[in-house]
N, C-alpha and C positions, 0 to 999 in steps of 0.2 A: 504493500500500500504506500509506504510510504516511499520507495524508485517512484513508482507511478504519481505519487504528487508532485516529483523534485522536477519529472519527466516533463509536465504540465506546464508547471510552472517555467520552464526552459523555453518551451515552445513559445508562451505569452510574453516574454521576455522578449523574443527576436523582434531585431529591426525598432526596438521601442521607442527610438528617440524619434524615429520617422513619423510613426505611426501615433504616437501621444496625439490625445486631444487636443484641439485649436485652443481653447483656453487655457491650459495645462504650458501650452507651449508657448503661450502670449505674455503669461507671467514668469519664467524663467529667461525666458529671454528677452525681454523686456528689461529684467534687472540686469542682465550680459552688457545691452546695451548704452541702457542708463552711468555702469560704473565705467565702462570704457570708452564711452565721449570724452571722461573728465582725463584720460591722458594724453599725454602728449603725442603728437604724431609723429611717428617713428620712420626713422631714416631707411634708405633702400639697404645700406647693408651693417656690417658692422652688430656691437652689443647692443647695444640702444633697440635694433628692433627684438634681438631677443628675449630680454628683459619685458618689453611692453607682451611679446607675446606668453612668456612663461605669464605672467600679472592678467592678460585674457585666461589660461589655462584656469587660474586657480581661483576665479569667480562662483563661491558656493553656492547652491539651490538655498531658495527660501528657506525660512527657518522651515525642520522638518515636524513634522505633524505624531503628538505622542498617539491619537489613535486615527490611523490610515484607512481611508476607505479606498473601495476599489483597485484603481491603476496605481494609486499612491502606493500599495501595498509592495508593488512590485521591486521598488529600489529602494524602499525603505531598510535602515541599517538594522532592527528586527531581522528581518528575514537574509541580509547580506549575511549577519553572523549564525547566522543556520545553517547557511549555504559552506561557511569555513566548516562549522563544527561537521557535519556531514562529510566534509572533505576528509576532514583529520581522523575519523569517527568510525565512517561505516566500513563495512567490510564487502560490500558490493561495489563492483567495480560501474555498474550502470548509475546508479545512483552517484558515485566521486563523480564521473562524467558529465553526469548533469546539470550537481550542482558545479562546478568548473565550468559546463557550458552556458547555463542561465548567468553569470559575472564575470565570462566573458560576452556576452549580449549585453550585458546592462554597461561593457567600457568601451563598447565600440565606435561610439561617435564621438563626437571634438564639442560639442556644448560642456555646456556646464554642469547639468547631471552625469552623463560618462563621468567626468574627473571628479565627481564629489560622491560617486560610490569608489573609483579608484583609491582616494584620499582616505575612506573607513578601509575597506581591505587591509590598505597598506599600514595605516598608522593608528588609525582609532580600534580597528577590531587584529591588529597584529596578523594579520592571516600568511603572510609570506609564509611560516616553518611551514603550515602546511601543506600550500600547493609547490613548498622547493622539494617535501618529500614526496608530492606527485610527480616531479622530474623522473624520477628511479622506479616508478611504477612499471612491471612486467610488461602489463596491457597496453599495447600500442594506442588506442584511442587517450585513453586517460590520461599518459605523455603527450600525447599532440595536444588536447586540451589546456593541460594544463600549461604547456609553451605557448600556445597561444592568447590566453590570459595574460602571462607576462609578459607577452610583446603587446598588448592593448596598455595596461599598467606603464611601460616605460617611456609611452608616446607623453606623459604628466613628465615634465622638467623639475616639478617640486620633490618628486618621489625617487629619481635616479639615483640617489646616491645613495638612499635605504636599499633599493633591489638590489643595487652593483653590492657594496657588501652582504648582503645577504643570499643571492643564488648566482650572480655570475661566477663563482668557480661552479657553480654545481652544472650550470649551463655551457660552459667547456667542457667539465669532464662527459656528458653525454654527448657530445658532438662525436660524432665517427670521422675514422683516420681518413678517408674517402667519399665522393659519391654514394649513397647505398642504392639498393636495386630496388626496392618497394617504392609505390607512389607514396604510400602515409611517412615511410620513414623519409623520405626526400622533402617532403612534407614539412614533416618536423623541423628536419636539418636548417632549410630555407627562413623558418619562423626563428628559428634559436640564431641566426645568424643577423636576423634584419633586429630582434629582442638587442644583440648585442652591438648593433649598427645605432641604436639609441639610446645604451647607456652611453658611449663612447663617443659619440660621433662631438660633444661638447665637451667632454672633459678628458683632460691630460690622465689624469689619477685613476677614470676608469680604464681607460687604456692599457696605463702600465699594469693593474691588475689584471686584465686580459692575459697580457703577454706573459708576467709571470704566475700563470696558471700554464701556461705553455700550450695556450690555444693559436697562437700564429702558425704552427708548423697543421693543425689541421684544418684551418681555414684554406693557406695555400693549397694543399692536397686538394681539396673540397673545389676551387675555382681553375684548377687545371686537369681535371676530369679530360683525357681526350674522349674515351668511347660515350659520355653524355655532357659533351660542352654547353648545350643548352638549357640545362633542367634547371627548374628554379632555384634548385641548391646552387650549384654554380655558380648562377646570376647573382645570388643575393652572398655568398661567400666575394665577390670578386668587388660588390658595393661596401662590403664591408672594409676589405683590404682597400681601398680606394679612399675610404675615408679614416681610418686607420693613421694611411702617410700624410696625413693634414695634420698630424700633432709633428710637427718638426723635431721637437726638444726630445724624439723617441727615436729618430733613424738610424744613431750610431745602435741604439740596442735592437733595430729590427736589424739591421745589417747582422749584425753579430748574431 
């Protein structure tokens, strides 16, 4: 009974930031709005725009509602921390899938609901130990899930530096020496690579912990695949090595 509620509730979950009610959607983003007129308008390149955008990122949903009705229910932090403890908890592997798949539906979009269920996950309900200990799950679905949650989570600027210490080694050490041959495991690979393409891609310090996990020698492998040069592992291994050499202050140690 209770797979099949977590089941349910996964399904009403999809696509939810589209789909929300016009009113629902009127007042969230209406306050998106309202706080980000009052910045400054930010330059084409440089920190300046990425400051204003991380400051867009992390604009919370209206205060949250102690009793939720309806759609409210669904990204309410009640039921986010159901969704960990079931992670942590159950012993059915459809049910961890689930709930892993209903938050990552609820962090999919770029508004301001995605990052302010992102934001309880991460730091209000702790939830990282336990989808890092769905990284090392047997069940190939329940690992792609759960990587794909954490590359929804790292797209938030405020949260990168909790994820990166707390599962980028763990997301190295499951990356394979190579291309793998299954589409889910290539799958995976692609998501744990592009996950790690946004701890990194702004900071020097996640970087150097990349490297000294001694994930560079499987990324390369991974984006010179000849017999499948174009799988999305590949693509998204060769993005990452691409943005990788953009921290300069690293090339004598990528050299080496």
């Amino acid at each position: 009974a209770t797979e099949n509620c977590v089941c349910i509730l996964h399904n009403l979950s999809y696509q939810l930031e589209i789909e929300l009610p016009e009113s629902y959607a009127q007042s969230i983003y209406m306050q998106r709005r309202n706080t980000s007129s009052s910045d400054k308008t930010p330059g084409c390149f440089g920190t300046r725009s990425r400051k204003v955008k991380e400051k867009q990122q992390d604009i919370p949903l209206p205060e949250e509602k102690s009793n939720p009705r309806g759609v409210e229910s669904l990204w309410h932090s009640t039921l986010i921390r159901i969704y960990l403890s079931l992670i942590a908890k159950s012993t059915r592997n459809y049910t961890q899938e689930a709930s892993l798949g209903a938050l990552q539906n609820l962090t999919a979009g770029t508004g301001p609901m995605p990052f302010a269920v992102a934001r309880t996950v991460v730091q209000k309900a702790n939830g990282l130990p336990g989808i890092r200990a769905m990284l090392h799950a047997s069940h190939l679905t329940v690992k792609k899930t759960a990587v794909s949650l954490l590359r929804n989570l790292s797209r938030n600027t405020s949260l990168q530096t909790d994820i990166a210490r707390e599962v980028l080694p763990d997301l190295v050490s499951i990356l394979p020496e190579s291309v793998p041959g299954s589409d889910i495991v290539c799958e995976t690979t692609a998501s744990i690579c592009y996950t790690l393409y946004n701890l990194t891609q702004s900071s020097s310090h996640n970087a150097r912990l990349l490297l000294s996990a001694d994930g560079l020698p499987k990324i390369i492998a991974i984006s010179m695949n000849d017999s499948n040069m174009f799988s999305k592992a590949s693509r998204a291994a060769s993005v990452l090595l691409y943005s990788l050499w953009s921290h300069t202050d690293l090339h004598s140690a990528y050299k080496k």
